[in-house]
KEKE-3310 file (N, C-alpha, C; in steps of 0.2 Angstrom, whole numbers, plus 5000, padded with zeros to 4 digits):
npx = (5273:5266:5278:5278:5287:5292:5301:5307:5315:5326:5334:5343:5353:5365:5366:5353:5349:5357:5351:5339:5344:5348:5338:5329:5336:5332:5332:5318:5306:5298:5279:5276:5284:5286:5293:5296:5297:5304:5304:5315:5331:5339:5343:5334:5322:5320:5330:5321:5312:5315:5322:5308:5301:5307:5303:5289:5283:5288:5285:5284:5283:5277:5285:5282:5287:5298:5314:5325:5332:5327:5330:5318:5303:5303:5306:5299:5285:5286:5286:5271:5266:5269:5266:5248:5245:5247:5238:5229:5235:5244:5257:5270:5275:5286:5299:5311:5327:5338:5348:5356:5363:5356:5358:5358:5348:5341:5327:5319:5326:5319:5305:5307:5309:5300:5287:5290:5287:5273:5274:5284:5286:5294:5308:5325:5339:5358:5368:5382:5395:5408:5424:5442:5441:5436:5420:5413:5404:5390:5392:5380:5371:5360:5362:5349:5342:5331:5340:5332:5334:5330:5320:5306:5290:5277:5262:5250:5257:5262:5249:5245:5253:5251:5253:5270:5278:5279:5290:5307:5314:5305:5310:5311:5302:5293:5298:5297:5285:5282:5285:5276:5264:5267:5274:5287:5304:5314:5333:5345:5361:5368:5364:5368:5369:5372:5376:5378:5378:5382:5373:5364:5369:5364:5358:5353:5361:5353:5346:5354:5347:5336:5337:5335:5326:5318:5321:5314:5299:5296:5293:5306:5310:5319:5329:5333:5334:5346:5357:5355:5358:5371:5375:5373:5381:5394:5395:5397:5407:5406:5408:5403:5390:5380:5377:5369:5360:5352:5349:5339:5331:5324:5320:5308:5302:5296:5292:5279:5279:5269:5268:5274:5269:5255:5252:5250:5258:5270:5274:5277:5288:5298:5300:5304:5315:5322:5325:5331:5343:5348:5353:5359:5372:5371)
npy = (5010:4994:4978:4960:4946:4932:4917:4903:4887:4875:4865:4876:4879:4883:4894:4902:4910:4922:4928:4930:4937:4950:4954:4958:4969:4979:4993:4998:4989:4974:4969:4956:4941:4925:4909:4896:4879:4867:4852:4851:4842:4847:4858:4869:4872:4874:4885:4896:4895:4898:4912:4918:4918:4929:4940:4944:4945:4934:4921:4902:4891:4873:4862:4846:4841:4833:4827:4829:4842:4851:4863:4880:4871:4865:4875:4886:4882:4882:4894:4897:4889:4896:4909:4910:4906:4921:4938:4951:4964:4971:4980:4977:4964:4951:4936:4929:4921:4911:4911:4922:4939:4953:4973:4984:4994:4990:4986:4999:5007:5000:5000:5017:5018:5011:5020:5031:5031:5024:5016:5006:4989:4978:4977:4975:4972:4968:4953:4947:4936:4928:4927:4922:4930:4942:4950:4949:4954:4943:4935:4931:4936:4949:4967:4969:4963:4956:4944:4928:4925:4940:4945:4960:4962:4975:4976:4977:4972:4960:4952:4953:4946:4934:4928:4918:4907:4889:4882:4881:4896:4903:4917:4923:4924:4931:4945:4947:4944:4955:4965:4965:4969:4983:4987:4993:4986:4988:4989:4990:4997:5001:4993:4980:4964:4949:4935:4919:4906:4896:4900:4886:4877:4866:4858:4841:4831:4831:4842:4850:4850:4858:4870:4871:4867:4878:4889:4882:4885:4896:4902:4907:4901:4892:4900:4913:4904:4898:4908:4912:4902:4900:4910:4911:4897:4904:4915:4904:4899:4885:4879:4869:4864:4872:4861:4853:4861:4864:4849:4850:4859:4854:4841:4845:4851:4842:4834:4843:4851:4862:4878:4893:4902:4911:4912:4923:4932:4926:4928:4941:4942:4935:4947:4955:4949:4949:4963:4967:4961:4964:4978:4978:4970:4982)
npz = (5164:5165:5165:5164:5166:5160:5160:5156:5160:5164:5170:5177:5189:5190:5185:5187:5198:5196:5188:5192:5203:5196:5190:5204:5205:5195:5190:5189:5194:5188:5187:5188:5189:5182:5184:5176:5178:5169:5170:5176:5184:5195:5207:5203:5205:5220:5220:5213:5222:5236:5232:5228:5241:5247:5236:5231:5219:5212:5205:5205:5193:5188:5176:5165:5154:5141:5141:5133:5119:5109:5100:5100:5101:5114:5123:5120:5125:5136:5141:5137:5144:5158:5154:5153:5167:5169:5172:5164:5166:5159:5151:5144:5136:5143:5136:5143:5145:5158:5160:5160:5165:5167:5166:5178:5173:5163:5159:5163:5155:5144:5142:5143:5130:5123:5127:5120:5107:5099:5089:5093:5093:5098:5109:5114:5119:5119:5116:5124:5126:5137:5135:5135:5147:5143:5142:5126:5111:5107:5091:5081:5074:5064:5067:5071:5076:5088:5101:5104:5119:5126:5124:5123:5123:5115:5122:5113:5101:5104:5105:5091:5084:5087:5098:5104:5093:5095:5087:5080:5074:5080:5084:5075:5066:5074:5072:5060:5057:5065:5059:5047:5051:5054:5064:5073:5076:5090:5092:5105:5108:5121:5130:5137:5137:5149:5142:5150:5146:5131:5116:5110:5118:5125:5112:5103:5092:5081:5080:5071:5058:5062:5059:5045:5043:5050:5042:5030:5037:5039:5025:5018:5004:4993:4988:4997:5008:5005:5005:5017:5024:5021:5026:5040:5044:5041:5050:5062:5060:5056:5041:5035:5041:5032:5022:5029:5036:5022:5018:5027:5026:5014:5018:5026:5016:5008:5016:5016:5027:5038:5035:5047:5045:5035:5018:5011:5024:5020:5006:5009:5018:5011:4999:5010:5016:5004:5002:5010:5009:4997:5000:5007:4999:4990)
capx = (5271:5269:5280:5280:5292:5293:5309:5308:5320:5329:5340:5348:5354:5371:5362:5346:5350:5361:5346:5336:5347:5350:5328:5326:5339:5332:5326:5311:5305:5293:5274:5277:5290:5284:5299:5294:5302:5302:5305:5321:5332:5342:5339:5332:5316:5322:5332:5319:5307:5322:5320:5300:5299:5309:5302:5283:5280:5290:5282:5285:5277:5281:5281:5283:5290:5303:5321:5328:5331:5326:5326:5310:5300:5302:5306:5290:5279:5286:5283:5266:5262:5271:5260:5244:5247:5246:5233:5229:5236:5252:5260:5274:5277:5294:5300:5319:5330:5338:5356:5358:5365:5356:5361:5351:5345:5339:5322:5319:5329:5316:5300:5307:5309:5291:5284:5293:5285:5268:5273:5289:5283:5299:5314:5332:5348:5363:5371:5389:5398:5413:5430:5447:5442:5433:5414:5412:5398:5388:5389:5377:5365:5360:5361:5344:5337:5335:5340:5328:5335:5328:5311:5301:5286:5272:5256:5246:5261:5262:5242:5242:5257:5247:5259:5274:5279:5281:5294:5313:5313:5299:5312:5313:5294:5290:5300:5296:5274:5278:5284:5270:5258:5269:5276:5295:5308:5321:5337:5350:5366:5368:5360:5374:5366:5379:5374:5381:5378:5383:5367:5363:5374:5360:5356:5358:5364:5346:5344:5355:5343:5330:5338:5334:5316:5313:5318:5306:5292:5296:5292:5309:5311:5326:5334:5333:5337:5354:5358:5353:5361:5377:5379:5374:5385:5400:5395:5397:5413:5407:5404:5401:5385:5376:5374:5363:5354:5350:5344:5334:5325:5321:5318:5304:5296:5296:5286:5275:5277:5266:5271:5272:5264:5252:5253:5251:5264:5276:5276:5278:5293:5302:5301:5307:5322:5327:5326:5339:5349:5349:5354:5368:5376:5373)
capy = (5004:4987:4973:4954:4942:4925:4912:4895:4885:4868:4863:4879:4881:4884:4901:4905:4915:4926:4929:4935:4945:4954:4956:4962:4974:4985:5002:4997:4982:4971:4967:4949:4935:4921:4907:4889:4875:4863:4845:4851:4836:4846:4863:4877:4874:4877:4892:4900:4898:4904:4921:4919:4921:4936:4944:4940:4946:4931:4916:4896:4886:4866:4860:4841:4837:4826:4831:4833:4848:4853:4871:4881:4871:4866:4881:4893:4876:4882:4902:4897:4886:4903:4917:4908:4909:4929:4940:4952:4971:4972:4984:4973:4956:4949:4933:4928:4915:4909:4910:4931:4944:4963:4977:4987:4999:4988:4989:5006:5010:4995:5006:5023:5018:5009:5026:5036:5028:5022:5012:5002:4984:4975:4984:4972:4973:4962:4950:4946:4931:4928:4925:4926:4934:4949:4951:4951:4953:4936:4940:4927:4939:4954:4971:4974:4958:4954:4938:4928:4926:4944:4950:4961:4966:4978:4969:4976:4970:4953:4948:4954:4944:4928:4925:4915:4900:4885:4878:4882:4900:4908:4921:4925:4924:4937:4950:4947:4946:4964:4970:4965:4974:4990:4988:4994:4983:4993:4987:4996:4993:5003:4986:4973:4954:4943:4928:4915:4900:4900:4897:4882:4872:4860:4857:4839:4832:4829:4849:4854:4849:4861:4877:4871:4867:4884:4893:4883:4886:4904:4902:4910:4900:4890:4904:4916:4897:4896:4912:4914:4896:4903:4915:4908:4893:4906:4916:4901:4897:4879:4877:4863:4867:4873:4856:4851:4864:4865:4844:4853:4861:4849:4837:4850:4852:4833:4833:4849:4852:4867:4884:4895:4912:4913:4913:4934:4933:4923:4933:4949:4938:4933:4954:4959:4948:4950:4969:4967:4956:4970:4984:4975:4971:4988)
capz = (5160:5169:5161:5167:5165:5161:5162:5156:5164:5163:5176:5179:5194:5191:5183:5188:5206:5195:5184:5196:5205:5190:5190:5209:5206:5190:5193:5187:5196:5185:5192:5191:5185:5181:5181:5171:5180:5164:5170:5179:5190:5198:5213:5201:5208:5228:5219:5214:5227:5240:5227:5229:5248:5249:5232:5231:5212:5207:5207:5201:5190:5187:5170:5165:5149:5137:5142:5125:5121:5103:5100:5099:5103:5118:5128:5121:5124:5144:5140:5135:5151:5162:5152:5156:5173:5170:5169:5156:5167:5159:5145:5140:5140:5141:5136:5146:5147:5163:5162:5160:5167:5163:5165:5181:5169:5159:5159:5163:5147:5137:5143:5142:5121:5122:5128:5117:5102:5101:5083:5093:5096:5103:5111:5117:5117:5112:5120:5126:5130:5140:5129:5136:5153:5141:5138:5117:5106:5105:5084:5079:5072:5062:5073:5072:5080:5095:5102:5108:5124:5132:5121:5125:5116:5118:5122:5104:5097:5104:5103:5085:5080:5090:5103:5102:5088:5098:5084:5078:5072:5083:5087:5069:5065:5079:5071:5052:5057:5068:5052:5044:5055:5054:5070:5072:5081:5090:5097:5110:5107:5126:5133:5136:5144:5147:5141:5153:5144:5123:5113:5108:5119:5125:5109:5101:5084:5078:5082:5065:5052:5062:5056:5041:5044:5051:5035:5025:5038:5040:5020:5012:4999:4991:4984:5001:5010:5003:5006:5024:5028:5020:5030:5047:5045:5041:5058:5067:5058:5053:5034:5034:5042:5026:5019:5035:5033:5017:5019:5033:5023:5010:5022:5027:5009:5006:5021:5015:5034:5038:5039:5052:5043:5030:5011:5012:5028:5015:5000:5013:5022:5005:4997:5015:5016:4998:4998:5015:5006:4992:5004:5011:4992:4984)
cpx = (5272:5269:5280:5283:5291:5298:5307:5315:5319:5335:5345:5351:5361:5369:5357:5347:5353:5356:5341:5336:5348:5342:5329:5329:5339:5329:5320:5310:5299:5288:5276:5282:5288:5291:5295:5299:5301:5307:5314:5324:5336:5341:5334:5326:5316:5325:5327:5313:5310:5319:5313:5297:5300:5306:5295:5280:5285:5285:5286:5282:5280:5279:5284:5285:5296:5310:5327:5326:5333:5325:5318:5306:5296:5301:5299:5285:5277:5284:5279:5260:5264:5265:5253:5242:5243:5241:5235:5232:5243:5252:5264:5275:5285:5296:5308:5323:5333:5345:5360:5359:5363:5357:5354:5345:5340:5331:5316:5322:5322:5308:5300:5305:5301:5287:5286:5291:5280:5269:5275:5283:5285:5304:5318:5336:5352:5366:5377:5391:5406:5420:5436:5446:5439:5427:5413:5405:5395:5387:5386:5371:5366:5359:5357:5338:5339:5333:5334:5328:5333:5324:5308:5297:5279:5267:5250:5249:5262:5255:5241:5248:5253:5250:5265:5274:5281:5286:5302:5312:5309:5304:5313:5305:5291:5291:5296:5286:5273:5279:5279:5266:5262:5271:5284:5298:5313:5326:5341:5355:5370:5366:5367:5371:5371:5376:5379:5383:5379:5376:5368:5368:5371:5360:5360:5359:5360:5345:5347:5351:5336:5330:5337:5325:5312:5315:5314:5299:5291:5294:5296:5312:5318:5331:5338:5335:5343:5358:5359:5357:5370:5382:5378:5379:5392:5399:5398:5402:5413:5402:5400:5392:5377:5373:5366:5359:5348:5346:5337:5327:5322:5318:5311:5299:5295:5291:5279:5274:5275:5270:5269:5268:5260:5254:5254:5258:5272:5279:5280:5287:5299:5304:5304:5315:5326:5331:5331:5345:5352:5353:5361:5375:5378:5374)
cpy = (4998:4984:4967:4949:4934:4919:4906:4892:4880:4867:4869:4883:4884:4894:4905:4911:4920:4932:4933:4940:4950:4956:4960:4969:4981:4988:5004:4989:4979:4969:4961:4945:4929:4914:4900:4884:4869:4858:4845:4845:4840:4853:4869:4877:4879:4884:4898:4901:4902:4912:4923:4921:4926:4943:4942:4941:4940:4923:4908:4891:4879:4866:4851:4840:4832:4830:4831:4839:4852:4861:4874:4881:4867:4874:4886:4887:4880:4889:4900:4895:4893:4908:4915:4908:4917:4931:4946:4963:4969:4976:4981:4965:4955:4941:4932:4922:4915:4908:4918:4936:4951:4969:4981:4991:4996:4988:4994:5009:5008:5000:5011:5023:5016:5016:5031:5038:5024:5014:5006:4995:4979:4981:4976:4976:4969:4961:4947:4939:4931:4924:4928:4931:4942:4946:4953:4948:4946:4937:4934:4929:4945:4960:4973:4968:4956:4946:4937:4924:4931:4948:4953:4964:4969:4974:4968:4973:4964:4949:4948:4948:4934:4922:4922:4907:4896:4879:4882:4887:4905:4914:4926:4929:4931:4942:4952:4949:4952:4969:4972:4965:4980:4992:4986:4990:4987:4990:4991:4995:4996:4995:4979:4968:4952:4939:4922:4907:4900:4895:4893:4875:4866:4857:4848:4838:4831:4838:4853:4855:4853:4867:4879:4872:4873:4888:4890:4884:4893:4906:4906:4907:4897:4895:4909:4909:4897:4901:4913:4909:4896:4906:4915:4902:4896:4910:4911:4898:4889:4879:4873:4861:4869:4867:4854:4857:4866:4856:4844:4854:4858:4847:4839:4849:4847:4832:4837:4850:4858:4875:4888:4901:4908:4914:4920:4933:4933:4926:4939:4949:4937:4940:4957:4958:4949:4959:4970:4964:4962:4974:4981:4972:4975:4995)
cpz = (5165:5166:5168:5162:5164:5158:5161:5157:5164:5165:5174:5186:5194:5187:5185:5194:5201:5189:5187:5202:5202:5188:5197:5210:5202:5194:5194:5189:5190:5191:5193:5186:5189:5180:5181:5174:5176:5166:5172:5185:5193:5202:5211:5204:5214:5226:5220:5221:5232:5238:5229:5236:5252:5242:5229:5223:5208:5211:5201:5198:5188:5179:5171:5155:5146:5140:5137:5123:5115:5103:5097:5102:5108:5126:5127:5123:5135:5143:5139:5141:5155:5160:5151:5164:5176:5171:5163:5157:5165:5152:5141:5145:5138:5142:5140:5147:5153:5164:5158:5166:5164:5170:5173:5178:5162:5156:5160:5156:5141:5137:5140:5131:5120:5121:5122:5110:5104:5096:5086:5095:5099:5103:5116:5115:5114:5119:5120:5131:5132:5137:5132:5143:5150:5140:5132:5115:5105:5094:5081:5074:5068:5070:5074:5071:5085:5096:5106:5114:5130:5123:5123:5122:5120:5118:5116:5100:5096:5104:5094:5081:5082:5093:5101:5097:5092:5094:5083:5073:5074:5083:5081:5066:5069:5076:5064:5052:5060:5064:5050:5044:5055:5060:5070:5078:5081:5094:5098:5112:5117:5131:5132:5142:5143:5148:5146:5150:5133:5121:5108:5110:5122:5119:5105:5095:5080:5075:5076:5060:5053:5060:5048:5037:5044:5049:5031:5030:5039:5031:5012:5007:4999:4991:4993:5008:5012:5006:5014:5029:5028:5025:5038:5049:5045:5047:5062:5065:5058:5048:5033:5036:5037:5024:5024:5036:5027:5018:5025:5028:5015:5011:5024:5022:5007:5010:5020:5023:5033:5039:5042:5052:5036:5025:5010:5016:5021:5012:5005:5015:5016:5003:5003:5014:5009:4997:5003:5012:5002:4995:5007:5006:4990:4988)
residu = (UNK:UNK:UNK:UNK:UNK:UNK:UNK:UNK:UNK:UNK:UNK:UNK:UNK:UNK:UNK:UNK:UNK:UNK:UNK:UNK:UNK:UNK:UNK:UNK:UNK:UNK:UNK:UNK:UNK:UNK:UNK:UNK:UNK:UNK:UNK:UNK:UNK:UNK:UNK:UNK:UNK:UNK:UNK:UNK:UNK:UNK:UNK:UNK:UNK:UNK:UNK:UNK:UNK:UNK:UNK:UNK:UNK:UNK:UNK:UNK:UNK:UNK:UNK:UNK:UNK:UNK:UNK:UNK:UNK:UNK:UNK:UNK:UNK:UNK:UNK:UNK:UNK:UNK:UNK:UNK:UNK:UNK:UNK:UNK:UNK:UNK:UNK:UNK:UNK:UNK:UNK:UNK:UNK:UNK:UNK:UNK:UNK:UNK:UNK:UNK:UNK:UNK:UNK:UNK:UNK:UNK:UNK:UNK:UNK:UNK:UNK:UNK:UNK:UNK:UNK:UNK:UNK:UNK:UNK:UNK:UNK:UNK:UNK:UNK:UNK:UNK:UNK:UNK:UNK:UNK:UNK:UNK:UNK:UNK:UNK:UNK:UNK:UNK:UNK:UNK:UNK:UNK:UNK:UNK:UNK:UNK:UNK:UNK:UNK:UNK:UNK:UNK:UNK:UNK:UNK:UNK:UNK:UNK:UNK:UNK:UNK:UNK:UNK:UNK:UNK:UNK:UNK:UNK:UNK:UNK:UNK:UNK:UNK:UNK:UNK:UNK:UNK:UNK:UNK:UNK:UNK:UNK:UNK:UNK:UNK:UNK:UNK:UNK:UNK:UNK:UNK:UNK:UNK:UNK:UNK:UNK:UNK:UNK:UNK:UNK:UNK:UNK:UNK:UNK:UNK:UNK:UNK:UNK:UNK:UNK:UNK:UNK:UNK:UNK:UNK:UNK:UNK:UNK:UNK:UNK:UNK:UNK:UNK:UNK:UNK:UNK:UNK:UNK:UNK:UNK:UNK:UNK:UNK:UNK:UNK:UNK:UNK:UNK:UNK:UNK:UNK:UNK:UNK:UNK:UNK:UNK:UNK:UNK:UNK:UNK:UNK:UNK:UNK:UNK:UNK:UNK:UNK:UNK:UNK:UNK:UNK:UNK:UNK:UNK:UNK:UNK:UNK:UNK:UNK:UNK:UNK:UNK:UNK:UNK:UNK:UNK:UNK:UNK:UNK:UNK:UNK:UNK)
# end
């Protein structure tokens, strides 16, 4: 199976060389990587091209945008401009962020599952940040999604779903729409990235009320809302949190701002997460 790569990046220099060393050195080389130099001031570009003259499937693209740095959707606006670029010989596509560290095996492992299963339609691992001198679980998440910092999806998988949400929540939205095409999402708890940089630490203070927003455009409702804001603001060990999310998603429905799935998607996305919610109660 040939998988290509693509890295949206913003000013990471202090990252990015460690990122694609950690690519030239799987067992399984990808055809191409693509890296998005999204309106960076400081060397990531010269990095990668250095990487680019010794390793000719990776290439650089410029981008030009705002340098605020809203989750979402900015960064798929730069995967967007990168997988354009492509062409259309590839099996899986892979989205990546720009300040990891995988595993050499890593993609060789993410294939061998592709192959193995014709239904799967993504396939990650889990990511570890650095606490104390140990590598520990990023636990910001359920263990049976993958962050979206290293995606990869099959290529029926990701045309059927109609690419990536260029808003706060895509990461969420991809899974729940490959559901609702009957496509299995598999993670590997064998797969450890270290995450170099903690998510969400560009982010600024405008950036809370967007966790809000993109539970009401992912379409789960009040009730599924609270719930969901509950228990991510107790991950992240501030409560206080919830409030701002919940005027998130107000702020949202006062707007009737659009959502990111269909009336069908919706209902499908509300029965899903309630009957998980269930299962983890009873």
């Amino acid at each position: 199976m040939n998988y290509y790569i693509v890295i949206p990046a913003h000013n990471e220099e202090a990252f990015i060389a460690l990122t694609l060393d950690s690519l030239i050195s799987q067992t399984v080389l990808p055809k191409k990587v693509v890296v998005v130099n999204d309106n960076s001031t400081d060397k990531t570009a010269e990095i990668v091209m250095d990487f680019a003259k010794e390793n000719p499937f990776i290439t650089l693209v410029n981008k030009t945008s705002e340098a605020i740095h809203l989750p979402g959707s900015k960064v798929i606006q730069a995967f967007h401009k990168g997988f354009e670029t492509l062409d259309e010989n590839y099996d899986v596509i892979v989205k990546l962020d720009a300040d990891l560290i995988l595993p050499h095996n890593y993609f060789e492992t993410v294939l061998n599952t592709f192959e193995k299963d014709a239904t799967i339609g993504m396939v990650g691992g889990f990511a570890y940040i650095e606490k104390n001198g140990s590598w520990i679980l990023e636990n910001l998440t359920d263990k049976d999604h993958i962050r979206g910092a290293f995606k990869a999806y099959r290529k029926e998988c990701f045309l059927q779903i109609g690419n990536l949400k260029p808003a706060m929540g895509w990461d969420t939205v991809d899974e729940l729409l490959s559901k609702f095409y009957g496509w299995k999402v598999v993670t590997d708890s064998s797969l450890i990235v270290k995450h170099l940089k903690p998510t969400g630490a560009n982010y600024n203070k405008t950036a809370r009320y967007k966790q809000g927003e993109a539970f009401y455009t992912l379409g789960y409702g009040f009730l599924i809302t609270s719930i969901a804001s509950t228990k991510l603001a107790l991950m992240k060990k501030k409560p206080l949190l919830f409030i701002d999310y919940i005027k998130g998603f107000c702020k949202a429905k006062a707007a009737q701002t659009p959502l990111l799935v269909t009336i069908e998607q919706a209902k499908f996305i509300r029965k899903y997460r309630l009957k998980k919610m269930k299962q983890k109660l009873f």
